[in-house]
C-alpha atoms as one frame of an Amber mdcrd trajectory, in Angstrom:
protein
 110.943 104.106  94.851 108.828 104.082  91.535 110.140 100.478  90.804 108.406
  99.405  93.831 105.394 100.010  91.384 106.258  98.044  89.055 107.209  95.834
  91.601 103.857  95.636  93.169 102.181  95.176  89.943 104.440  92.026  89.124
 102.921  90.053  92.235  99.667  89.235  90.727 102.183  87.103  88.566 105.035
  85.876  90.134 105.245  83.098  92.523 107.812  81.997  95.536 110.615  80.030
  93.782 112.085  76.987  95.584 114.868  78.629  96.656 113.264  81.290  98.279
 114.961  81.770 102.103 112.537  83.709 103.419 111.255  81.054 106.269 107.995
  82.930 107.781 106.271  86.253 108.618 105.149  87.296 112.310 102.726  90.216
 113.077 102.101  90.691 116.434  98.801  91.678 117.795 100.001  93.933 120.690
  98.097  95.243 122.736  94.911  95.212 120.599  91.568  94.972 121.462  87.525
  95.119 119.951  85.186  93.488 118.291  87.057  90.381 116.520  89.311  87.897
 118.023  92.220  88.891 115.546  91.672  92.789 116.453  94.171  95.057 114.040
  92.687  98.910 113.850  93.825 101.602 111.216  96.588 104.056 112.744  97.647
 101.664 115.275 101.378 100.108 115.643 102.466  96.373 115.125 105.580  94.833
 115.172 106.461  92.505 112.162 109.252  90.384 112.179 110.490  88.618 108.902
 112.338  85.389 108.888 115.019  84.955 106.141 119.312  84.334 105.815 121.365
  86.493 107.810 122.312  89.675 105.884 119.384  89.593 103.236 117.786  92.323
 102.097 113.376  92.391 101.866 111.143  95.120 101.113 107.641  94.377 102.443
 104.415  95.691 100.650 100.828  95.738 102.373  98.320  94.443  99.680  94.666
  94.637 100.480  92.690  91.477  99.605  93.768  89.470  96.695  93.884  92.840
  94.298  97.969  93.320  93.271  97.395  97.200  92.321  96.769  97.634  96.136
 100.039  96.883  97.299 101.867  99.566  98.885 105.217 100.117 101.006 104.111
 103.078 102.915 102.328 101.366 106.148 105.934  99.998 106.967 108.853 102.191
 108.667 110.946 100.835 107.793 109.853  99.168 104.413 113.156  98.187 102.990
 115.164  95.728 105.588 118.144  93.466 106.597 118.462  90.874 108.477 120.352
  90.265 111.348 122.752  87.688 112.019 119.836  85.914 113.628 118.211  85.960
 110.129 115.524  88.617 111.570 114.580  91.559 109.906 111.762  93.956 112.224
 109.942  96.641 111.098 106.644  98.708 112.222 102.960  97.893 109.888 100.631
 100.537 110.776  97.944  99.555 108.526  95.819 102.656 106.776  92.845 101.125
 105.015  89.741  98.999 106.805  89.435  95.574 105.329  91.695  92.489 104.557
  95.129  92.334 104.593  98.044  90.213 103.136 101.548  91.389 104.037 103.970
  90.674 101.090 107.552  90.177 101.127 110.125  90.695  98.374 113.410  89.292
  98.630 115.679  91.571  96.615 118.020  88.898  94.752 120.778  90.080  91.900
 120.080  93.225  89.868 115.960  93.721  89.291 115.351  90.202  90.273 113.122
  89.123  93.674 111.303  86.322  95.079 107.863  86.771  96.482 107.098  85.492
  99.670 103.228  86.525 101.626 101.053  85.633 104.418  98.287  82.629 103.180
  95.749  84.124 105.037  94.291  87.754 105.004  94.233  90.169 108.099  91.283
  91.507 109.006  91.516  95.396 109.935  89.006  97.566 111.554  88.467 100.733
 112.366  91.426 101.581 114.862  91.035 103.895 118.310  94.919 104.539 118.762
  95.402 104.733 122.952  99.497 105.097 122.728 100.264 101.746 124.249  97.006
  99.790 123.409  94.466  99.822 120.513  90.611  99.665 120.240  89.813  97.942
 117.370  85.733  98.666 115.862  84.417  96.752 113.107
């Protein structure tokens, strides 16, 4: 998976084509609790569900902040999808760093190409207290 370093590095200069089919991103808050009203912790579990075409394959990247170099695949299990016939694609973020967080999507297209697709706002993470089903979240 070294080309998903190159990858990463290409997002501080590529942009979402037109064409891009990838419709929207959900992460769900679970059972997550704390300090801020958009409480995510470190170590805990979230379910992320990606909106594209039926059958396409996305890799997702966690990027801290607006810095590119951050971007990594390994919060995700799995990081490499395909969607359903509903056009879903689900995976698990279990964020690993403290501060804000953009979730990026690549749409794998033909050969090395890929459109970029990410969250406009940043999530906030704190310091996570994982309880199995639920999730303390401290500043």
């Amino acid at each position: 998976m070294a080309s998903l370093s190159a990858l990463a590095a290409a997002i501080a200069v590529a942009a979402p084509h037109a064409g891009a089919t990838v419709t929207s991103i959900r992460v769900d808050k679970g059972q997550s609790f704390g300090s801020s009203a958009d409480a995510r912790g470190t170590g805990c579990s979230y379910p992320v569900t990606v909106n594209t075409d039926p059958g396409k394959t996305v890799v997702l990247l966690d990027q801290i902040g607006d810095d590119p170099q951050s971007a990594d695949y390994k919060q995700f299990q799995p990081y490499e999808l395909v969607a359903d016939a509903s056009g879903a694609a689900r995976t698990t973020w279990i964020p690993d760093r403290k501060g804000p967080h953009k979730i990026v999507v690549l749409e794998l297209l033909e050969g090395d190409d890929f459109e970029v697709y990410g969250l406009r706002n940043a999530m906030n993470v704190g310091t996570g207290i994982n309880l199995g089903p639920a999730c303390v979240v401290l500043p």
